[in-house]
N, C-alpha and C positions, 0 to 999 in steps of 0.2 A: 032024569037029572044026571044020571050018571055017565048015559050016551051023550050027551051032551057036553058034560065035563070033558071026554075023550075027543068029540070032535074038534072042541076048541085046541086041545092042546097039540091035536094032530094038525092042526091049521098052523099055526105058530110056528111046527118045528116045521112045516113045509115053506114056512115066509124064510126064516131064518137059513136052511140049505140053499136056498134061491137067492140071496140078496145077494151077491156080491155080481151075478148076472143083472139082477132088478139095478142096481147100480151102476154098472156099466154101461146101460141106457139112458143116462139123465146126457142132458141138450148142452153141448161144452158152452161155458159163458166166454164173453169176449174179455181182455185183459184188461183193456183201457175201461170198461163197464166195472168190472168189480174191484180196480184200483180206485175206482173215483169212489166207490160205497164204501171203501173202508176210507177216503179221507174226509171224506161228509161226515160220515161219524165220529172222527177225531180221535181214533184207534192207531193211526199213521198219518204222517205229513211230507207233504214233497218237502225238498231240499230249499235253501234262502234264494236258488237261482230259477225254483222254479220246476225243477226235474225230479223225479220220484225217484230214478236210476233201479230199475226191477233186477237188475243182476248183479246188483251188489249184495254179498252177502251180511247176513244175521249173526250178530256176536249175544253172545248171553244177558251183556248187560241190555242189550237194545231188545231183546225176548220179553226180557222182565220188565223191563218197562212198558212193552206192547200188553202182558198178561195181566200187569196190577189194573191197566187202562178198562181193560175188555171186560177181563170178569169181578171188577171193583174189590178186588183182593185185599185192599190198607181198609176196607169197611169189616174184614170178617173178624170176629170177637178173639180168637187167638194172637188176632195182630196189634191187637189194642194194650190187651195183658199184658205180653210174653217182653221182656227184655231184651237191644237188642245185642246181635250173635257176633263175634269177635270177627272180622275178615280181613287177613292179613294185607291182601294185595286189594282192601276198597275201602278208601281212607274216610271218613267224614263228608269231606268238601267233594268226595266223586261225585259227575255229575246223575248219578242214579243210584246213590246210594241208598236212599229210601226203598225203592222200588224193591231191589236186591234184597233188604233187610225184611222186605214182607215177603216175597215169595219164599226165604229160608223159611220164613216161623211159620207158615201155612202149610211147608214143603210141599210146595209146586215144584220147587227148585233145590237143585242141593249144591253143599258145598265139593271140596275134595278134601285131601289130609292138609296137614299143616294149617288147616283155616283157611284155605286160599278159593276164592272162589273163579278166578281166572276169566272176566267180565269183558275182556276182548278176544275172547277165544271167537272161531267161528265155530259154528254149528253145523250136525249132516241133519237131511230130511228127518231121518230115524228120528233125532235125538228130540228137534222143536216140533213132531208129532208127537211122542209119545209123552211130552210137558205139556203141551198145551192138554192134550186129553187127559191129563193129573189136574190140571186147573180145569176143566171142564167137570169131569166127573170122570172117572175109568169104568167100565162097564165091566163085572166080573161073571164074563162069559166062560165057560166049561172050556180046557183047555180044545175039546172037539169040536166044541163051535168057534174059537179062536182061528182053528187049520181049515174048516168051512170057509170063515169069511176070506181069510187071505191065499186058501188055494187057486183063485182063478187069476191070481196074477202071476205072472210069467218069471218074478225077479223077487219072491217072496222069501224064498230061501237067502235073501241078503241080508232080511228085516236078524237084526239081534234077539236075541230070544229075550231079555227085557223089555223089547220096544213093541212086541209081538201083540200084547197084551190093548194097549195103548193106541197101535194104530189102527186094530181092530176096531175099537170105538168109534175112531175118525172115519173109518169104511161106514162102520154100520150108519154114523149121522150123516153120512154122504157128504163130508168137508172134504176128503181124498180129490188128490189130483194126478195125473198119471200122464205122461206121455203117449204120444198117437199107438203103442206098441199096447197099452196098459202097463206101462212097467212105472213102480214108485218111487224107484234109484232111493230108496232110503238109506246110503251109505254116499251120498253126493251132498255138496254143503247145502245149508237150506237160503235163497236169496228172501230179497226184500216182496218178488213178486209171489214166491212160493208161499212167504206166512200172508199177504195180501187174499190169497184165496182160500186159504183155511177163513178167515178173518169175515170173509163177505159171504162163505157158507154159514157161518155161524148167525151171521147179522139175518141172515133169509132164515136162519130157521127161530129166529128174535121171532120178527115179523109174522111167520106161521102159529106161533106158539108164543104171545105177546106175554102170557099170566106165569112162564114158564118160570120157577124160582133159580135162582142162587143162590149153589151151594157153598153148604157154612163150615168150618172147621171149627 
């Protein structure tokens, strides 16, 4: 039993040294394919003309509205409770002011000082990686398995050391998307087509793992 306990654990630590190669293997999806899966699922929607516009960028409030969507966040029981949280610059009648107000009390999302939650800001990769995998679930991998997974990319040393953590996860569940180089640019804003593909890894890994729960706060 005990040889066995060891083999297992020496298998593990050999999948885990190895992943971020295992991952680098997977078959690039086409853009128009997994823009159409994240609007079939009603996650994201083209524009009234028609156009999805993939390189426009992502503002926080259009984040939070994509994360209360995806991982049904106004259902978890702290949202139901909790009163809501003063924002200076997101009035009532905003037109995402719910959304915003559950991703604070769940903290997927935060504010800044003064109350202000700054809902037209745009976003870098870093930032709408390292949230959505707060609203996913954050994997609290060993700081060594952290510098594992994200040593094989070439532009790792850009990632913030709070986003480090975060995008890890997004490697490990294979939602990462990288340029022909591998590089993450997680310091480049994030567009509509970049959360589009985190969005349709996740729906594929629904699909693979149909029973898989949602996490509660």
């Amino acid at each position: 039993m005990k040889k066995l306990i060891i083999s297992i654990i020496t298998l593990f630590t050999v999948v885990l040294q190895n992943y971020p190669a295992m991952a680098a293997e997977v078959t690039p999806v086409n853009q128009s394919d997994y823009i159409q899966a994240v609007i079939e699922a009603n996650l994201m929607n083209n524009f009234p003309d028609g156009n999805f516009y993939e390189e426009m960028l992502i503002t926080r409030g259009e984040l939070a509205e994509i994360l209360v969507k995806t991982f049904a966040l106004d259902k978890r029981q702290i949202n139901k409770t909790k009163k809501d949280i003063f924002i200076a610059d997101v009035p009532v009648n905003y037109w995402a002011y719910q959304d915003i107000q559950t991703v604070l009390k769940t903290g997927v999302m935060k504010g800044y000082r003064d109350s202000m939650f700054f809902p037209n800001q745009r976003i870098t990769k870093a930032e709408g990686l390292a949230i959505f995998a707060q609203a996913y679930g954050v994997f609290q991998f060993p700081s060594k398995t952290v510098y594992e997974i994200l040593s094989s990319y070439p532009d790792a040393n850009n990632i913030p050391q709070w986003a480090r953590k975060g995008i890890a996860t997004i490697i490990a569940e294979d939602f990462i998307k990288t340029d022909s180089q591998g590089n993450i640019k997680p310091l480049e804003p994030m567009t509509r087509a970049d959360i589009a593909y985190v969005l349709s890894r996740y729906l594929l890994r629904r699909q693979q793992y149909p029973q898989m729960p949602l996490l509660s706060s």
